[in-house]
N, C-alpha and C positions, 0 to 999 in steps of 0.2 A: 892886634887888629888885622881883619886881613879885607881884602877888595877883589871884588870879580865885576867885567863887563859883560851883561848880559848881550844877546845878539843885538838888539833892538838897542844899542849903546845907554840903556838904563846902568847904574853903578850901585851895585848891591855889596853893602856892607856887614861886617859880622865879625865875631871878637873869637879866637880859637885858644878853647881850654886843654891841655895835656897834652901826650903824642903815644898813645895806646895801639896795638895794633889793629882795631876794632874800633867803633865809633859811632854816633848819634848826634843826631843833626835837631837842635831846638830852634824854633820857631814861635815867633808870640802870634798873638791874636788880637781880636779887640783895639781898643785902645792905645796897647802895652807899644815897647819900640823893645830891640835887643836885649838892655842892659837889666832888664826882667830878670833875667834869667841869669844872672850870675853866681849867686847862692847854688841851685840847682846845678849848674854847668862847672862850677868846680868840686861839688861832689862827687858828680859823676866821673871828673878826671880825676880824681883819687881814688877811684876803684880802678884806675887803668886805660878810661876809653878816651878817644880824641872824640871830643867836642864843638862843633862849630856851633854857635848861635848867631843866629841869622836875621839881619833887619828887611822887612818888606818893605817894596818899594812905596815910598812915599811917607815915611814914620821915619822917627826922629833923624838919623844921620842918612838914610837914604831916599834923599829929596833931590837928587840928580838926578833927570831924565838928559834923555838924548835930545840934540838939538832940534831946533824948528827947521823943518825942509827947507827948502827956498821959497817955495812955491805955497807957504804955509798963509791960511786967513787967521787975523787974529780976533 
């Protein structure tokens, strides 16, 4: 598993296959959340390439936004 803070302190997660010197970055869509794509994403790193798949914000494990300003209406 790996973790990045986007600027906007959103926390965007993502599972990394292999360590290729070259690489491909999967992304779901729809519905789907990261873990889609495992089948695929270890394929791919058995031919060699680093793989990150990537959850978009707000699907399944990346439901972390950044916090409420101070000054925030709810």
């Amino acid at each position: 598993p790996v973790r990045f803070t986007a600027k906007d302190g959103w926390k965007i997660y993502g599972d990394l296959y292999g360590k290729g010197p070259r690489g491909v970055v999967l992304v779901h869509g729809g519905r789907r959340d990261k873990s889609h794509w495992s089948k695929q994403a270890q394929a791919t790193a058995g031919a060699g390439l680093t793989v990150p798949a990537i959850g978009l914000r707000g699907f399944g494990t990346a439901k972390d936004g950044p916090p409420d300003p101070p000054n925030a209406i709810a």
